[in-house]
C-alpha positions in Angstrom: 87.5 94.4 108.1 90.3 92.1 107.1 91.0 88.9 109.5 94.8 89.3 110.8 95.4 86.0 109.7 94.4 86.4 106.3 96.8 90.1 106.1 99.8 88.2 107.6 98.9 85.5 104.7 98.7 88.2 101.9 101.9 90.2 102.9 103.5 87.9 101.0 105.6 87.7 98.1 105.6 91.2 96.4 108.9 92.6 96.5 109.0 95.6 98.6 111.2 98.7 98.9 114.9 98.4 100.5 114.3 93.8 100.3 116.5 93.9 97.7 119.4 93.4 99.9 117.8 90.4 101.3 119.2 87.4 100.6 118.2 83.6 100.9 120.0 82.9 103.7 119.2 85.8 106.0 117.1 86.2 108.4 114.0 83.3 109.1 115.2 82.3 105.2 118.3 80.8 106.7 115.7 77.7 107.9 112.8 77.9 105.5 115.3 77.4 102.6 117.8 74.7 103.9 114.1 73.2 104.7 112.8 73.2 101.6 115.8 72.6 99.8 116.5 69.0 101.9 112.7 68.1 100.6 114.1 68.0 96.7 117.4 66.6 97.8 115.4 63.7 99.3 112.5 63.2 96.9 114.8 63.4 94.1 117.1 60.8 94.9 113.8 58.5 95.9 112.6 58.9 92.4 116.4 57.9 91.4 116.7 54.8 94.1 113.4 53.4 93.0 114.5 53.0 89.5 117.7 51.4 91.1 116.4 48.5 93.5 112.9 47.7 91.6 114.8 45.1 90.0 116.0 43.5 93.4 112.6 44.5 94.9 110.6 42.6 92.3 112.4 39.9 92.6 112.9 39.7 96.1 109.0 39.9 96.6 108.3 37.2 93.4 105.9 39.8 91.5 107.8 40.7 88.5 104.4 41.5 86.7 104.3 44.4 89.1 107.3 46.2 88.5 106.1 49.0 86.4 102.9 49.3 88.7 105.2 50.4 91.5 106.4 53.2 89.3 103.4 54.1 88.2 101.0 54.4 91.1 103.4 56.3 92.9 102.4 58.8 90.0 98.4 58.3 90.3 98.2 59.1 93.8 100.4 61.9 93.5 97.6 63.5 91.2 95.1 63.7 94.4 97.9 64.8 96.5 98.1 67.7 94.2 94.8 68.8 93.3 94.0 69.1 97.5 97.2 70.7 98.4 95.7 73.9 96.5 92.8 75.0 97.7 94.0 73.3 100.9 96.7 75.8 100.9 94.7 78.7 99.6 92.1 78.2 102.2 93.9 77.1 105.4 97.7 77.9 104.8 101.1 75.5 103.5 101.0 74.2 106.8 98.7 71.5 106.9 99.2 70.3 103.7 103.1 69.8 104.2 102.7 68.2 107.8 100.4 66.2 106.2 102.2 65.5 103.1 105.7 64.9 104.9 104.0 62.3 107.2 102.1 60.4 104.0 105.7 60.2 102.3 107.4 58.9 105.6 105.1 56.3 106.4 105.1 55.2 102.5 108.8 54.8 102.7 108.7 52.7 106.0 105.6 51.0 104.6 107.4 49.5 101.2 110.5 49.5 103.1 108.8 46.6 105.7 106.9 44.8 103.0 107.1 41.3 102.4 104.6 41.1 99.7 104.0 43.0 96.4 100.6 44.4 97.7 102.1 45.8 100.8 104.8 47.4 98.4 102.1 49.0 96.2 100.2 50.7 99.0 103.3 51.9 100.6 104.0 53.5 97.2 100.5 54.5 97.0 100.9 56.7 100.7 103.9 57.7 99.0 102.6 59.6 96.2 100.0 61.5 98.0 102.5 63.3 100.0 104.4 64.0 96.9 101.4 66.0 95.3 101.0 67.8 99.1 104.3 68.7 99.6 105.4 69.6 96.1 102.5 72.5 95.7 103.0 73.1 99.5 106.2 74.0 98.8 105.5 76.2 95.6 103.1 78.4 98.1 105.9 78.6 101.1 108.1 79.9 98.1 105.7 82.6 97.2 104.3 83.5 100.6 107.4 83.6 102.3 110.2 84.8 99.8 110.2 88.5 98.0 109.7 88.1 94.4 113.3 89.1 93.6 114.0 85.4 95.6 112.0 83.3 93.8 114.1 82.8 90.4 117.0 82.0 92.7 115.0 79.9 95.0 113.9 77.7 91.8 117.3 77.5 90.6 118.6 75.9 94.3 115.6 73.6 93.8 116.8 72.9 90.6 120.2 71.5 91.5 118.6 70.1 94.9 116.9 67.9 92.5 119.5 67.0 89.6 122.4 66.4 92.4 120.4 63.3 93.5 119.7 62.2 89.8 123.8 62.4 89.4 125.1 60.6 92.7 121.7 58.8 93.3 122.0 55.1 91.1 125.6 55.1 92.6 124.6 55.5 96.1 121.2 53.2 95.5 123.1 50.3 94.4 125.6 50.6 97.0 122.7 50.1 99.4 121.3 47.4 97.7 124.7 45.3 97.4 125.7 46.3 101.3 122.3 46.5 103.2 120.1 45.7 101.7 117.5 47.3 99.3 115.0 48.4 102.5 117.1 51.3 102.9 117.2 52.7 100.1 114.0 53.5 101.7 114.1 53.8 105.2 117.1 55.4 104.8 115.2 58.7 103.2 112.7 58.8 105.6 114.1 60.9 108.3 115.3 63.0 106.2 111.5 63.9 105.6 111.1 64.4 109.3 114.1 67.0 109.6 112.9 69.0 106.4 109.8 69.8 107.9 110.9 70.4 111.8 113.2 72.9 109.6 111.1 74.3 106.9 108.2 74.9 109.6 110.9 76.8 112.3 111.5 79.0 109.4 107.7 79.4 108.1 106.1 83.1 109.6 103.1 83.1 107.9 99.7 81.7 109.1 96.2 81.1 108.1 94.9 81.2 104.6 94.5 83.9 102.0 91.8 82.6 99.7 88.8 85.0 99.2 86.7 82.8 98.9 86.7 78.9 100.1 85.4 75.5 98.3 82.1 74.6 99.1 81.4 70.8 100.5 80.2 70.2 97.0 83.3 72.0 95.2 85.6 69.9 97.2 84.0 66.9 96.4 83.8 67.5 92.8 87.7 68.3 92.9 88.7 64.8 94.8 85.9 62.9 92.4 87.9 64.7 89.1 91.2 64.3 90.9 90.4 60.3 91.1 89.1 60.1 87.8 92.6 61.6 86.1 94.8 59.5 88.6 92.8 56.5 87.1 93.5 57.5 83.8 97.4 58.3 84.2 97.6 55.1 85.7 95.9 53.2 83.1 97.9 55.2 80.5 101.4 53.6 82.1 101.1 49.9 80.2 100.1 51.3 76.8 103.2 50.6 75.4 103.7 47.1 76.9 100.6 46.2 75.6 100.8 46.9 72.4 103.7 45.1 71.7 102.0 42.1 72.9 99.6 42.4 70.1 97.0 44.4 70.9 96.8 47.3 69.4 93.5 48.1 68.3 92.0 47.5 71.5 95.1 50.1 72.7 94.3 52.9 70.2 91.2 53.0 70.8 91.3 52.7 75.2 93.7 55.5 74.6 92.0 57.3 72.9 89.0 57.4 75.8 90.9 57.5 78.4 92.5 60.9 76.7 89.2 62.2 76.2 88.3 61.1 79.8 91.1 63.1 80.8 90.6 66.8 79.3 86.9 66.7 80.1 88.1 66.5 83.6 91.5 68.4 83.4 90.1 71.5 82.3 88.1 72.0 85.1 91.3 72.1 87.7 93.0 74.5 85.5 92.9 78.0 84.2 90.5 79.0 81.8 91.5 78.4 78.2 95.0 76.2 79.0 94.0 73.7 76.1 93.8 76.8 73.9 97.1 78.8 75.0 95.0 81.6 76.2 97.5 84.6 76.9 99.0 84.8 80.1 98.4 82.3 83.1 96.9 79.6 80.8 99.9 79.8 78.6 102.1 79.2 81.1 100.5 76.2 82.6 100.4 74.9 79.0 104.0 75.6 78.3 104.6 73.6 81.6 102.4 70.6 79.9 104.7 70.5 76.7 107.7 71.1 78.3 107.4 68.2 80.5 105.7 66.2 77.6 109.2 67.0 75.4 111.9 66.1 77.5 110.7 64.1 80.2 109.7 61.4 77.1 112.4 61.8 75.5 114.7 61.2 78.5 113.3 57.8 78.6 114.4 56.4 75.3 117.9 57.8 75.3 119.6 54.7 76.7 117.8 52.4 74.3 118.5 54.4 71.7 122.7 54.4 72.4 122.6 51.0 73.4 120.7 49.5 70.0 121.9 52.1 67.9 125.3 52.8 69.0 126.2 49.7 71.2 126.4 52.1 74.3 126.8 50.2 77.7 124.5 51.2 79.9 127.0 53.8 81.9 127.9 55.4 78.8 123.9 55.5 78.1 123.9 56.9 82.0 126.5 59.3 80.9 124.8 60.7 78.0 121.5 61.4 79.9 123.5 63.2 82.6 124.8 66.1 80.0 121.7 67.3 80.0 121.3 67.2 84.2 124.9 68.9 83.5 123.3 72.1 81.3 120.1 71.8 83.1 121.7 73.2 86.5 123.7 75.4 84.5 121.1 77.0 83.0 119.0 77.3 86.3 121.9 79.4 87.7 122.0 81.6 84.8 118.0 82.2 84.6 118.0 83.3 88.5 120.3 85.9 87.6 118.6 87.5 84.5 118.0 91.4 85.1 114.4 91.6 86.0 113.3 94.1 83.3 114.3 91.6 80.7 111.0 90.0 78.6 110.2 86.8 80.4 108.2 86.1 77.6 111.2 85.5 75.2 113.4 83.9 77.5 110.8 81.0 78.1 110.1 80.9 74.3 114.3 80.3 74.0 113.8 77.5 76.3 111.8 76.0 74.8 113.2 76.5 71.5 116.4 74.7 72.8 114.5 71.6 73.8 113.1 71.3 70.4 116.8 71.8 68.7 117.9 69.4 71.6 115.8 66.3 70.5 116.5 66.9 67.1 120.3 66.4 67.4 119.6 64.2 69.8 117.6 61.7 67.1 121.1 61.6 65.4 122.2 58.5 67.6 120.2 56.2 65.2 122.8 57.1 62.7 125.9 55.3 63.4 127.3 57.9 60.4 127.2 60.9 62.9 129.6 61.7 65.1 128.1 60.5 68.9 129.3 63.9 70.3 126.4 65.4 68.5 123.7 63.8 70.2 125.6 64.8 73.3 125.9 68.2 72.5 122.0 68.0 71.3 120.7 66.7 74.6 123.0 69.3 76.4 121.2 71.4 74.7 118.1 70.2 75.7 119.0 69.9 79.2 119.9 74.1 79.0 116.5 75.2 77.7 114.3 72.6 80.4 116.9 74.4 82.8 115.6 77.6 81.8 111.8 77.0 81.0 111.1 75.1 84.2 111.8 77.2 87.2 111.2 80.3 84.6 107.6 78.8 84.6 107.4 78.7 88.2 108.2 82.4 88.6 105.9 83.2 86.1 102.9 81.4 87.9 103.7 83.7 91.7 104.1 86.3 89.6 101.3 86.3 87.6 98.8 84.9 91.1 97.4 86.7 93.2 98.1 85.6 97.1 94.9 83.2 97.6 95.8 82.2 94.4 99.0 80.8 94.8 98.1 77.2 96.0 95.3 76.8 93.1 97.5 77.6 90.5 100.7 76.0 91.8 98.5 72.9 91.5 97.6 73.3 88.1 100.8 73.8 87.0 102.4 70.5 88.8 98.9 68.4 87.1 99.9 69.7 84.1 103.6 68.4 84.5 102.1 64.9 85.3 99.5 65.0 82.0 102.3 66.0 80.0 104.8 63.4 80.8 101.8 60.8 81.1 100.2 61.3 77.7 103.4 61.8 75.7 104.8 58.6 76.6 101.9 57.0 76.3 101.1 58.4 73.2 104.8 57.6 71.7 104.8 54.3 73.4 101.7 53.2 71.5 103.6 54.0 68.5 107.1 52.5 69.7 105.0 49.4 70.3 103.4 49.0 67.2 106.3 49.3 64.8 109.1 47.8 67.0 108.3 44.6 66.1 109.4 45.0 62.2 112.3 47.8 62.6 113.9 49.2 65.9 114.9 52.0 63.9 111.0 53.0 62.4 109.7 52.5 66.1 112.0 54.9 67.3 111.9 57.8 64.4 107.6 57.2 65.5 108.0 57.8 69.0 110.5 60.9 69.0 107.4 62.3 66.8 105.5 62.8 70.3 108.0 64.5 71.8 109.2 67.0 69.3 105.9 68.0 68.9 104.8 68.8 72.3 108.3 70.5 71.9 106.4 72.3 69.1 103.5 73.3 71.0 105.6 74.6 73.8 107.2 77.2 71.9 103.5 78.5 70.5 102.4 78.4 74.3 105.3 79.8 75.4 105.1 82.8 73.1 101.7 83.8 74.8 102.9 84.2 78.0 103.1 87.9 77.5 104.6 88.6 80.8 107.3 90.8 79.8 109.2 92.0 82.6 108.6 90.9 85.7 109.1 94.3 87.7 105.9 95.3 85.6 103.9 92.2 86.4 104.5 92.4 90.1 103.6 96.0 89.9 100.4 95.1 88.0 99.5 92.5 90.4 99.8 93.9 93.1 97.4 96.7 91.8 94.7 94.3 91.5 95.2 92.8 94.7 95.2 95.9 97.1 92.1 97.6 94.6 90.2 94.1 95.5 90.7 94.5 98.9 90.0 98.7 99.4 
C-alpha cells in the first residue's frame, strides 16, 4: 500500500484534465511563484555585486592574491550543495533542502559581509555556495512537484528574466552601494531578501514527504559527498589555469589539467545519467546539451569585454553594453519558448538553440577585426543570447518531462553539475590556451580560446539532436504510463 505522503509527493507535475486554465498566479501559485521567483532575483544580482565590489573588497581586506579565490570557491562548494539537494529531495521532499539552503546562503552573506580578514571572507563565500547548489535543484523539484506541466516552460521563462534583470540593473546598483555605504551591503543587503523568499515559497509549497522508490544507502550517500568533494576540488583547481600559465608554466599546466579532467569524468559519470559523455538518446542527451551549452556561452561571455576593449578600444560600458544584447535576446527568447504550442518537436527547437549560439560566437569573433562593422558582433552575440534563451529553460522542461516524480531531484542535480563542468572546463581549457599564446599576439591568443567555446557549441548541437523528445504532450503521456504501471 502506498504511504500518503509519498501519493501527495507523486501527484505532481503531470498535467491533468480541465488545469489548462490554471495559471501561475492562481491559487497556492500566487505564493510559491513570487517565492521562487525573489530567489533568482536575489542570487542573480549577488553573482552581479560580487563581480562589482571584489575590487574594493580585496583591497579593503589587503589580500589581492585572493580575489579570484572568492569567485571561485563560491563555485566549489556549490558542487556539494548540488549533488545532496537531489536525493535529499527525492527521498525527504524540497523542503529541507531549501530551509537548509536559504539559511547556508544567509549566513554566507552576513558572514563575508562582517569579515575583517580574507579567510573570514572565503568561508563566508564558502557557506554561500552550498546553499546555492540546495536551493537551485530545490527549486527545480518545487517547479515540477508543484506546477502542471503546461506551467513549467512559463515558469522557466519568469526565472529567466528573474535572473537577467539583476545582471542588467545589478553593477549599477552594486557600485552605488559601494560608493554610498559601503561594500558590506552589497551583501547584507541581499540577505533578507533570502529570508522572505522562503517564508513565501514555503506558504505556497502543498506537497510533503518524498517520492523516491527507493532511498541511498549510508554507503551510497557517502560515496556521493566523497565524489561530490572530489569534483568541487577539481573545479576549483581548474579556476587559476589561465593565470598560471601566463606566468610561465605551462607544462606543468597542461599536464595538471589534463588529470584533474580525467579526475573529473571518472567521478562525474557516476552522478549522472547513464551514457551523458556519449549523448545517449534522451535524458543523457539533455544533460549533455546542458554541459555544452553552458560550456559555449558562458566562456565566451567572459572574453567579450577584452576583446572590444583591445580590439576595438571599447570602454568598458560600451564592452558592458555589448554583453547586455545578448541578456536583451536572451529574455526575449525565454518568453517566446514558454509559449511554443506543445505538440511542436522539442527536439528541433533545442537543436535551433543551439545552433544560434554557435552562429552567435562566430559573428561575434568579428570584433578582432577592426575592418567589420562593430554592429555585427552585436547582432552575433544577440544572437547568441536568443538561442541560450531558448536552449536553457527548454532544457529544464525537458528534464521534468522526461523524470519520473522520485526522479526529479536526482536529475535536476545532474543537470545543474553539468552546468558547472561545462562552464569550468571550457574556460579552463581556453584559458590554458589564451595563456600560452598571449604573450606573443593578443590577437592568436584570442582566435585559440574562442576554439573552446565554438566547439562545445559544436557538440551541443550533436547532443541536442538526440534528445528525441518530440512533443511534449506525447512525453508526459508516456511518462506518466510508466509511472502509474510501476506503481499498480
Amino acid at each position: 500500500m502506498t504511504e500518503p505522503t509519498r501519493a501527495e509527493a507523486t501527484n505532481s507535475h503531470r498535467t491533468g484534465p480541465g488545469e489548462k486554465s490554471v495559471g501561475l498566479f492562481t491559487g497556492h501559485f500566487k505564493w510559491l511563484v513570487p517565492g521562487l521567483v525573489l530567489y533568482m532575483v536575489a542570487a542573480g544580482f549577488e553573482v552581479v555585486a560580487v563581480v562589482v565590489v571584489m575590487p574594493t573588497v580585496a583591497h579593503e581586506l589587503n589580500a589581492m592574491s585572493s580575489y579570484s579565490s572568492a569567485i571561485a570557491i563560491t563555485v566549489a562548494c556549490s558542487i556539494v550543495g548540488i549533488l545532496l539537494a537531489g536525493p535529499w529531495s527525492d527521498q525527504k521532499g524540497p523542503r529541507g533542502p531549501i530551509i537548509v539552503g536559504a539559511l547556508s546562503m544567509m549566513t554566507g552573506l552576513l558572514t563575508a559581509g562582517f569579515a575583517h580578514t580574507m579567510a573570514l571572507f572565503l568561508l563566508g563565500r564558502a557557506i554561500q555556495g552550498l546553499g546555492v547548489g540546495l536551493v537551485n535543484v530545490s527549486a527545480y523539484v518545487i517547479i515540477g512537484r508543484e506546477l502542471p506541466q503546461h506551467l513549467h516552460a512559463r515558469m522557466f521563462s519568469l526565472n529567466a528574466v528573474a535572473w537577467i534583470l539583476p545582471a542588467l540593473l545589478g553593477p549599477a546598483v552594486a557600485g552605488l552601494l559601494v560608493d554610498s555605504v559601503g561594500w558590506r551591503w552589497a551583501f547584507w543587503g541581499v540577505a533578507p531578501i533570502f529570508l522572505i523568499a522562503t517564508i513565501i515559497t514555503l506558504i505556497g509549497m502543498r506537497s510533503h514527504g518524498g517520492a523516491a522508490e527507493q532511498n541511498l544507502t549510508a554507503s551510497e550517500w557517502r560515496g556521493r559527498v566523497i565524489r561530490a568533494l572530489i569534483i568541487a576540488v577539481c573545479i576549483g583547481a581548474l579556476q587559476p589555469a589561465g593565470e598560471l600559465v601566463q606566468e610561465g608554466k605551462l607544462a606543468l599546466v597542461v599536464i595538471s589539467v589534463i588529470a584533474v579532467m580525467a579526475v573529473l569524468v571518472v567521478a562525474a559519470r557516476q552522478l549522472v545519467p547513464p551514457h551523458t559523455l556519449t549523448f545517449g538518446e534522451g535524458l543523457p542527451a539533455v544533460v549533455a546539451s546542458r554541459l555544452f551549452l553552458a560550456g559555449s556561452y558562458f566562456a565566451m561571455e567572459s572574453y567579450i569585454p577584452l576583446m572590444g576593449q583591445s580590439f576595438r578600444g571599447l570602454s568598458p560600458t560600451q564592452s558592458g553594453l555589448l554583453v547586455a544584447s545578448g541578456s536583451v535576446t536572451w529574455g526575449i527568447a525565454s518568453f517566446l519558448q514558454a509559449r511554443l504550442p506543445d505538440n511542436l518537436n522539442r527536439t528541433r527547437v533545442l537543436t535551433f538553440g543551439m545552433a544560434c549560439g554557435t552562429v552567435g560566437i562566430l559573428a561575434t569573433l568579428t570584433l578582432a577585426s577592426a575592418s567589420i562593422p562593430l554592429a555585427i558582433a552585436v547582432i552575433g552575440w544577440g544572437i547568441a543570447g536568443f538561442g541560450i534563451g531558448i536552449a536553457y529553460p527548454l532544457a529544464g522542461v525537458m528534464v521534468l518531462a522526461l523524470s519520473q516524480p522520485g526522479k526529479i531531484g536526482n536529475n535536476s542535480s545532474s543537470l545543474s553539475l553539468a552546468e558547472q563542468l561545462g562552464t569550468s572546463t571550457s574556460l579552463a581549457l581556453g584559458g590554458v590556451l589564451f595563456g600560452a599564446l598571449v604573450g606573443g599576439s593578443m590577437l592568436h591568443a584570442i582566435l585559440a580560446f574562442t576554439a573552446v567555446p565554438f566547439l562545445y557549441s559544436v557538440f551541443g548541437i550533436v547532443a541536442a539532436a538526440r534528445t528525441n523528445v518530440g512533443e511534449l504532450t506525447t512525453q508526459a503521456s508516456e511518462t506518466s504510463a510508466v509511472s502509474s504501471n510501476s506503481t499498480e
